[in-house]
ROVOTOR-497596 format. One record per residue (C-alpha): x, z, y; residue in one letter. Coordinates in steps of 0.25 Angstrom, whole numbers, plus 5000, padded with zeros to 4 digits. Last residue first. Layout:
BEGIN
XZYa...
This chain:
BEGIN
502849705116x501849645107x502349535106x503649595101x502949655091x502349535087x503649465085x504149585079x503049575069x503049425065x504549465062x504449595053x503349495045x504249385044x505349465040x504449555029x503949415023x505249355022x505949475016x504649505006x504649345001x506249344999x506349484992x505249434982x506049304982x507249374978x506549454967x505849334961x507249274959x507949394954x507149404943x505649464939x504149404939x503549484928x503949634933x503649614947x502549524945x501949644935x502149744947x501549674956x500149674949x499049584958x499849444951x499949504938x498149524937x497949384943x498949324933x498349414922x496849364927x497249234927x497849244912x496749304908x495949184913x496749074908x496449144895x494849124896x495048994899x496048954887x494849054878x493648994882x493548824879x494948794877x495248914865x493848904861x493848774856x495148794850x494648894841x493648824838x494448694833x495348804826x494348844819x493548714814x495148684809x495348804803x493948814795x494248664792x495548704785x495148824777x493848744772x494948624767x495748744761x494548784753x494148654749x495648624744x495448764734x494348694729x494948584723x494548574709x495048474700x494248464685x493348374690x491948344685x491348384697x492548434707x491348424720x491248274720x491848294733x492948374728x493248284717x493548174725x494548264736x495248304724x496348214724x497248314733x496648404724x497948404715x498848434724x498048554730x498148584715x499648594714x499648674727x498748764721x499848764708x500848794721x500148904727x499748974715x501148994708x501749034722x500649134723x500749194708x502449204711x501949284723x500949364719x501849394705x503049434715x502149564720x501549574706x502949594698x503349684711x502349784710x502649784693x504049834698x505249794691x506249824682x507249694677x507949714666x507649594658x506549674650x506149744663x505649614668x504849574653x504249714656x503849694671x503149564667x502349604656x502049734665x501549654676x500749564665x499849694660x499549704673x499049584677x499649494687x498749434698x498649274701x497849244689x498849154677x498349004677x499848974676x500049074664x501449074657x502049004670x501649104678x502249214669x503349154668x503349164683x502949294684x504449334675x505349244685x504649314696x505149454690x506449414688x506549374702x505649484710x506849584701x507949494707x507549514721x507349644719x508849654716x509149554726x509449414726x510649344729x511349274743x512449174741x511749084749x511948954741x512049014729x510849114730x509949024735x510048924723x509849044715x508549074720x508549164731x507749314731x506549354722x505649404733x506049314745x506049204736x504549234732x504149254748x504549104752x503949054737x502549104744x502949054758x503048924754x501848934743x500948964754x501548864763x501348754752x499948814749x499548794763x500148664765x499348614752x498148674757x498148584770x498248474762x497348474753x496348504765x496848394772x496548304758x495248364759x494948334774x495548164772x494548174759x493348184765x492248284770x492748414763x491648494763x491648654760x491248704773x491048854774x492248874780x491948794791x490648874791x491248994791x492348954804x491448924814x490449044811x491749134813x492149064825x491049094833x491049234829x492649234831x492349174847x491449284851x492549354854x493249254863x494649304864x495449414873x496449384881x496849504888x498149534881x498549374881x498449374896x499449484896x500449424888x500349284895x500349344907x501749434904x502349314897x502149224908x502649314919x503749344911x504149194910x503849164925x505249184930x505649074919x505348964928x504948834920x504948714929x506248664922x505548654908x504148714907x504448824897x503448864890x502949004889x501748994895x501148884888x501648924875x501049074878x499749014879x499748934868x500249044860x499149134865x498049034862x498449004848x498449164849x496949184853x496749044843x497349134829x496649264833x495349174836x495449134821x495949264816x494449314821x493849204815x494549224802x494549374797x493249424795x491849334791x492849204790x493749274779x492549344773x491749194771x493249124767x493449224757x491949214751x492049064752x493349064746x492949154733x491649074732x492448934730x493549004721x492449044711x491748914711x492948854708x493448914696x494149034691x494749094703x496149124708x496049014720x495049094726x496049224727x497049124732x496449064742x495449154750x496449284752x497849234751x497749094755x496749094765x497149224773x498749174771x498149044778x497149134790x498449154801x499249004797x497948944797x497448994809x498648944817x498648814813x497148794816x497248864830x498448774832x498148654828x496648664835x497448694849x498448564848x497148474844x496348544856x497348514865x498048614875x497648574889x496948704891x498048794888x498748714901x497948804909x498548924904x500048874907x499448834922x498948964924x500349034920x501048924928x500148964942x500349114937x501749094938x501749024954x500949124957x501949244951x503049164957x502349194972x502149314969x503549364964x504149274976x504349114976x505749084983x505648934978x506848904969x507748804971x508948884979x508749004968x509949084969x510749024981x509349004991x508749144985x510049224989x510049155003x508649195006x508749325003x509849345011x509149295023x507849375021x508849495021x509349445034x507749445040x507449575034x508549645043x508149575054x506649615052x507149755051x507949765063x506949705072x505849805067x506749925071x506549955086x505049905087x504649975075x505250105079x504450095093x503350075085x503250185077x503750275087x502550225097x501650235085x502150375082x501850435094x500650375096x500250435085x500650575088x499850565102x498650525093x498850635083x498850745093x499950825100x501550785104x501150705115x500350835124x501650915121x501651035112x502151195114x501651175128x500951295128x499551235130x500051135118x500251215108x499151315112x498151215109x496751185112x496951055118x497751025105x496851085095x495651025104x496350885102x496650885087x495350925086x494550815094x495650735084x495250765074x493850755076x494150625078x494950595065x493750645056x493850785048x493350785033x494750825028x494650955036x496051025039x495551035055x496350915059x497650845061x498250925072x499550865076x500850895083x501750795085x503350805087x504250685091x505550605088x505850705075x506850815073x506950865059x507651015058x506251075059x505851205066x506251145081x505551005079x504651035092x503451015085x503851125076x504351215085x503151205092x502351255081x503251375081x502951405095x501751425092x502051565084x501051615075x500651475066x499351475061x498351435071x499451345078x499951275066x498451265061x498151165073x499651115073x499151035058x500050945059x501450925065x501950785067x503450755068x504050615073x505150575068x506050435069x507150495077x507150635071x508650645070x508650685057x507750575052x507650575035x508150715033x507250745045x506350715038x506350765026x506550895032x505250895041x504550865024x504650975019x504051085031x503851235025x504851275034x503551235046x502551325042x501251265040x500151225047x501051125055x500951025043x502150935048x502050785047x503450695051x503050555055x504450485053x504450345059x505250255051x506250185056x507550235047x506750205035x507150335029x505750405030x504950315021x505950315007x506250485011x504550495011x504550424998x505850494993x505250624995x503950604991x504550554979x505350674977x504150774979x503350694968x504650694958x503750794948x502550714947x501250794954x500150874947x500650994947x501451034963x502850964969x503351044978x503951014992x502950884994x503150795006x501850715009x501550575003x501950495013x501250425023x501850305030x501350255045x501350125053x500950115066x499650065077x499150165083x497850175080x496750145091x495650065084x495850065070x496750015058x497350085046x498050005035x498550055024x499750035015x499850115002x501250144999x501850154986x502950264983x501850364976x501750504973x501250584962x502050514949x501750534935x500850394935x501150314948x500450334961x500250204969x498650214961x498450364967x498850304980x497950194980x496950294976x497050404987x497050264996x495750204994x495250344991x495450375007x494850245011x493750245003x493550385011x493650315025x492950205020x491850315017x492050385029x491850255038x492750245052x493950225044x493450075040x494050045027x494549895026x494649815014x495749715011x496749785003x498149775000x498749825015x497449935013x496349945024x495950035036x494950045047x494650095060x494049955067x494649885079x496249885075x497349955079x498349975068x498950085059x499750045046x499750175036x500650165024x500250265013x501450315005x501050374991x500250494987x499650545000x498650644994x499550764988x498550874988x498350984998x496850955000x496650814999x496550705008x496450545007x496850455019x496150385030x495550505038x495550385050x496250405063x497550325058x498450425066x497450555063x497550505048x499050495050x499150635052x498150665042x498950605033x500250675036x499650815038x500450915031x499950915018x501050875011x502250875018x502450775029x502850605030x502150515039x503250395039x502950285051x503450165049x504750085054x505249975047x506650015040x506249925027x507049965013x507249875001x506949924989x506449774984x504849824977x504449934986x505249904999x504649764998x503349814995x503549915009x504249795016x502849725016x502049835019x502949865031x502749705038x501349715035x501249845042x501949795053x501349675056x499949765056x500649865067x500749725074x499349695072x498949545067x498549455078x497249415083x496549305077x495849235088x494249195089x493949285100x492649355095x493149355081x492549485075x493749555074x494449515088x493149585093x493349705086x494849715090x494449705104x493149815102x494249895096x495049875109x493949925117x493650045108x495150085108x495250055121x494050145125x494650265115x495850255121x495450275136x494550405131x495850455125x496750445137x495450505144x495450615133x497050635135x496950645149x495950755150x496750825138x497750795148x497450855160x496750985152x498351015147x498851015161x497851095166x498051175155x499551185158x499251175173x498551325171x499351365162x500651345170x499951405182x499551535176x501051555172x501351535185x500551625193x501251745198x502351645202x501351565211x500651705218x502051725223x502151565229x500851605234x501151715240x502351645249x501451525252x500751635258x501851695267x502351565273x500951515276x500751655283x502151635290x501851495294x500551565301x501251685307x502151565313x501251505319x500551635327x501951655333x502851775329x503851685332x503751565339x503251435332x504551325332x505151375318x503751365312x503851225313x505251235305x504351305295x503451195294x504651085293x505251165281x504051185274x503751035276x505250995269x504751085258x503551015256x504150875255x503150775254x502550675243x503150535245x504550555236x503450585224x502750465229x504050375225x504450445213x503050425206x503150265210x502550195221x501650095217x502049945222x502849935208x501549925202x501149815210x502249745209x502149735194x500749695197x501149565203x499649515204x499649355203x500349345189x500049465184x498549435185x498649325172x498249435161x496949435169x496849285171x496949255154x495549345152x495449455145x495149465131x496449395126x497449485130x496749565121x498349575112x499049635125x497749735128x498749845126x497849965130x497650035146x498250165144x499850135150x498950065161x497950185162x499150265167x499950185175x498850165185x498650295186x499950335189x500050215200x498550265205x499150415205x500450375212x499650295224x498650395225x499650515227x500450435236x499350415247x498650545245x499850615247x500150555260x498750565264x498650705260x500250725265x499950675280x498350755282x499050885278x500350855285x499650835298x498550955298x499651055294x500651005306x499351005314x498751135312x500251205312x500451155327x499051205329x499251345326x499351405338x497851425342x497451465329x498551575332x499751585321x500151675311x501351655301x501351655285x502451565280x502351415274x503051345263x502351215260x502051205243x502751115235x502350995228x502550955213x502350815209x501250745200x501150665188x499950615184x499650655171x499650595155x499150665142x499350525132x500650585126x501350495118x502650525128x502750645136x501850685148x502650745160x501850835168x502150825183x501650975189x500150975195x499850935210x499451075217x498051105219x498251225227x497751355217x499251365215x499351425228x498751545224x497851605235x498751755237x498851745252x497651695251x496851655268x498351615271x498951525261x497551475259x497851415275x499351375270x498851285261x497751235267x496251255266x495451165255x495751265243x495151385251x494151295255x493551235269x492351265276x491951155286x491951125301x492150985304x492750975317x493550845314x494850915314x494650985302x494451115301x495151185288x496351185294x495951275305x495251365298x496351425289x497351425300x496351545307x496251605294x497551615293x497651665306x496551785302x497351785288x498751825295x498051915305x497451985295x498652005286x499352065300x
């Protein structure tokens, strides 16, 4: 009976495979029909048949795509023997639906494929919206004569074709019912029940195999779309090159147009702005950003490393290297290169050493934001990153989460990672990028709690684990890595999960090799063989996608909000500024520091115009009053107690010679370097009437201070000096009498001050005179009364002598201490000298006023040289030298005031100026009150409005 069914099977076989032109040729297995293979191997796996492969659904950020495709189902025969001579109703019936469904098939299978197709590469073609420009104006004109919408809608739809594919069951049912009219026991009949039989065994051989058949599509499936993947890659990489070459193009002004300012750019702006606004006013923005947090060591950096594609940032082995918040902007541009928001200089990421100045560039910015005693810092460093292909977003990293805090670090580190991370994750549109070291066990996870403690829900989430290479070396169960990813071992919940690999752990690896590991690990992987991961939910470049999608989206849906929100406080500030200071100009900390420093330069300028009358006054003035108790005391006095005149001349000029040698150039230029100050100080401190603004005054006070530190006079300028003033001493001729009678005079009001302040300090010791002590009902002390009697008893002695020396023997001390303790009166021989000196000096004083009297006639003599003349006027020489050394001084003096040292201090206080304006901290603690503050708010609300509004109006452009 077997035979009989494979001899007429055999018969069948042939005759489907002839065709009806007479062309004989041998046919394959694989060629014959169904029902023919059916017969010749009973046990042929119909699964060899090139079936159409299930419908795979591709999730979103995925860029593995297929074709969808529909199941079919196979004809159900039976076995049945029929003559090659009566089987030519089954011919026909076989022949006409074969040639029907190939060209029916045909027909809607090319017409859904090309629709598909052409949806495809149109969702990959690039956003050419701003290179309008570069193809010509009748292209972008087509849509007007060719309805393409139509066009589209012509194509049938998935729907649609799947209704035209036909109804195998329905076909069964009319084959059977064929069979109904052959007789029984009928050679046709044995042929339907030989079909019949097969397709039985082959449905049997189809359980057995199964599990075979699920790997087999499964790598089928995954060797689809690693094919995919690499062309969706190669299409990338030649629009990256040719919008590069665009960007180059624009660069080098081919096309003479200034293109537009990014809108990632706008954005970046727009959050540096609120950061210092955040920083100095505690006022809290809920612009969207993207906050990479993680514990330490976990991956956050080279996370965003892989998303920048540049090793941009400094590594160390298991050491804190993120010390303060480091605000990454990424944008498209046609050169891989980066730059600081405070600095002009670009670092191109493609050259190691840029890399490298580029890595120390930020280690010590960080370094510098730290504070002393503290480890981790609150300022950010804003950096830009832009390159061909990055997706365009903004991200935050933080300094990793800590759960101890180890030597060398300050005490509250762990709490001000805390807070910081806490301050970033609470803006309720910020984008959480949650980094989890998979290489380690999950429970020992810091940082999934603090997130979820600021997003329950997940809604803002996204959760990244790293390291999945070591994870799946290391870990014994894999499931347990899919519970991860799955958000099952965690109590956060989070918007998606990522898996990563971010290298083999060496510090020296590039981005591309990387990645070419990244995707072996992955291609390799049993995670994602076993369908433990999604296609979407491995490799960095399906993660940033991700998170530039979510990051925008956020933007787009809270961006409004905030610039209305700025706009009513804009309001409010306004209307406080109008009642509080309606005729003030709304002039902000910088713009008042201008407006200071202009004043400030105008006050030093007006130095210069100070006469040379007023300056020479001054100097000589001011000299005098520093060197007279110097003269008097120690050149004077001591020459005034010798024998003759000779004697007295030699003492002055050895006097004078030291005195000049030593001490009076450099008190000299001590007396014009404060002259200078206290003109200085004048002109700033004057008030100007009503244009003075008191705002300034601690401004003032603070330049002039420091200006007056780092001024520093000519030192060359005492040697000059010195020669100057010896051979003004030296001169000992008195031209005419107008010079000699000034010289009287000048020694005459020396002496009268002298004896002034000698008679001052007597009453101080001795107590009031009687006349005092009636009217003021005030009396003396007992020391008082003991300086009384005791000056009572030098001045007899005086009196007694008048050409008495000015020192007191001993054997008088004791002549006088006796006659005291005679009237009862014990005292001190210390204290009979101290009152001595000054009853001597006020004895001196007024007999030399006496003489000065005396030589106002004197002026003869003197040119006859005193011959023959018992007046001798020496002493008004000496004073005539002293005032002509103080005028030649002070006439110097001044010369080097306006020529060298008015200049010189201009330029201190420029630099100051220059040095204040570049320190923030010093305007803020110099330019205070509520006034500055308000228009501080004012200037930063404006700015950050109009900012927030040029980019929604560009944002909406660009949708």
């Amino acid at each position: 009976m077997w035979r009989t069914r494979a001899a007429a099977a055999c018969v069948i076989c042939r005759s489907l495979a002839n065709t009806s032109y007479g062309i004989k040729r041998k046919s394959s297995l694989q060629n014959l029909h169904l029902v023919s293979r059916s017969i010749h191997h009973p046990y042929y796996p119909s699964s060899k048949f090139q079936r159409p492969p299930l419908r795979i659904s591709i999730q979103l950020f995925s860029s593995l795509n297929r074709l969808p495709l529909h199941k079919t189902k196979l004809l159900n025969v039976k076995h049945g023997y029929q003559a090659h001579r009566n089987f030519w109703l089954a011919r026909l019936a076989s022949r006409l639906l074969r040639v029907r469904y190939l060209i029916l098939g045909s027909a809607v299978g090319g017409g859904y494929t090309a629709k598909k197709t052409f949806e495809q590469w149109k969702d990959m073609i690039p956003d050419l919206e701003d290179y309008k420009w570069i193809v010509p104006d009748f292209i972008w004109e087509l849509d007007e004569f060719v309805d393409f919408e139509k066009l589209l809608k012509s194509l049938p739809d998935a729907d649609d074709l799947a209704k035209l594919l036909p109804d195998f069951d329905k076909i069964g049912e009319s084959l059977a019912s064929l069979k109904g009219f052959l007789p029984s026991g009928s050679p046709g009949e044995t042929a339907f029940r030989a079909t019949d039989q097969g397709y039985d065994n082959d449905k049997q051989f189809k359980k057995v195999s199964d599990k075979e058949k699920i790997d087999q599509l499964q790598e089928e499936l995954l060797r689809t779309q690693l094919k995919y993947q690499r062309m969706l890659e190669r299409l990338e990489k030649e629009n990256k090159e040719l919008r590069k070459l665009v960007l180059q193009r624009d660069d080098k002004g081919i096309h003479q147009r200034k293109l537009k300012k990014s809108l990632i750019d706008m954005y970046s702006e727009v959050l540096d702005i609120l950061s210092d606004y955040d920083a100095s006013y505690n006022t809290q923005d809920h612009l969207p950003r993207v906050v990479v947090v993680g514990d330490q060591s976990a991956g956050k950096t080279s996370v965003l490393e892989m998303i920048a594609q540049a090793r941009i940032f400094p590594r160390g082995s298991g050491e804190m290297m993120t010390r303060s918040p480091v605000k990454v902007t990424l944008s498209e541009g046609p050169h891989h290169v980066a730059l600081f928001k405070d600095s002009s200089r670009e670092f191109d990421l493609t050259k190691e050493e840029d890399l490298a100045a580029l890595r120390n560039e930020i280690e010590i910015r960080m370094r510098k934001s730290v504070k002393e005693g503290c480890t981790v810092s609150t300022e950010t460093i804003s950096l830009s990153v832009k390159g061909p292909g990055l997706q365009r977003m903004v991200l935050v990293d933080l300094p990793g989460v800590i759960s101890t805090v180890t030597s060398g670090m300050a005490p509250d580190t762990k709490e001000t990672i805390f807070s910081i991370s806490k301050a970033y994750m609470q803006n309720p549109n910020a984008i959480i990028l949650c980094i989890q070291d998979g290489s380690v066990d999950a429970e020992r996870s810091i940082v999934t709690d603090l997130v979820s403690q600021m997003d329950p829900q997940g809604k803002r989430t996204i959760f990244v684990l790293t390291k999945v290479d070591l994870a799946e070396k290391n870990v014994a169960s894999p499931n347990r890595i899919q519970q991860i990813i799955e958000g099952k071992l965690f109590p956060m919940k989070a918007l998606g999960y990522f898996a990563v690999v971010t290298g083999k752990g060496n510090s020296s690896e590039s981005i591309e090799s990387i990645k070419e590991y990244e995707e072996e690990f992955f291609q390799n992987s049993k995670l994602l063989k076993t369908s433990m991961l999604k296609a979407h939910q491995v490799t960095t470049k399906n993660l940033s996608l991700a998170v530039s999608d979510c990051f925008w989206k956020m933007v787009r849906e809270s961006v409004e909000q905030q610039a209305d929100a700025f706009k009513a406080t804009r309001f409010n500030l306004e209307t406080e500024w109008k009642n509080n200071y309606p005729r003030l100009r709304e002039l902000d900390r910088n713009e008042l520091f201008e407006k200071a420093k202009n004043e400030i330069l105008d006050e030093v300028i007006s130095l210069t115009q100070v006469t040379p009358k007023h300056w020479e006054e001054m100097l000589e003035k001011t000299l005098w009053e520093r060197v007279s108790t110097h003269v008097i005391e120690n050149i004077y006095l001591p020459a005034a107690q010798t024998a003759n005149s000779g004697t007295f001349n030699t003492t002055v000029d050895i006097k004078l010679k030291q005195w000049t040698d030593k001490q009076l150039p450099n008190k000299a230029v001590e007396v014009a370097w404060e002259t200078l100050q206290e003109e200085f100080s004048r002109f700033m401190t004057e008030k100007k009437g009503k244009e003075h603004d008191d705002i300034f005054d601690k401004l003032k006070q603070a330049v002039k201070e420091e200006t007056i530190k780092r001024h520093k006079w000519n030192e060359r300028a005492e040697d000059s000096l010195r020669v100057i003033q010896h051979n003004a001493l030296e001169d000992r001729s008195i031209s005419d009498k107008q010079q000699w009678d000034a010289a009287i005079h000048f020694m005459e009001e020396t002496l009268q001050s002298r004896l002034k302040d000698t008679e001052s300090v007597i009453e101080d010791m001795v107590g009031p005179d009687w006349k005092k002590r009636w009217l003021h009902w005030v009396g003396r002390t007992k020391e008082q009364n003991i300086r009384n009697e005791t000056k009572n008893e030098l001045e007899k002695l005086i009196k007694c002598n008048e050409d008495h020396p000015a020192y007191l023997a001993n054997d008088e001390v004791t002549t006088v201490r006796k006659n005291l303790e005679a009237r009862g009166v014990a005292v001190d021989p210390c204290l009979i000298k101290d009152t001595w000196h000054q009853i001597y000096r006020r004895f001196f004083l007024k007999s030399a006023l006496n003489h000065c009297n005396l030589c106002r006639r004197g002026f003869y003599y003197y040119q006859r040289h005193f011959v023959d003349s018992e007046l001798e006027c020496n002493d008004v020489v000496l004073f005539w030298r002293i005032q002509r050394m103080l005028a030649i001084t002070a006439n110097t003096l001044r010369q080097q005031l306006t020529n060298t040292e008015v200049r010189r201090l201009e330029k201190n206080v420029k630099e100051v100026l220059e040095d204040f304006a570049e320190d923030n901290d010093k305007k803020v603690m110099l330019l205070t009150g509520k006034r500055v503050q308000l228009a501080e708010d004012l200037k930063k609300v404006r700015e950050i409005q109009e900012k927030l509004e040029a980019f929604i109006e560009a944002l909406h452009q660009e949708k």
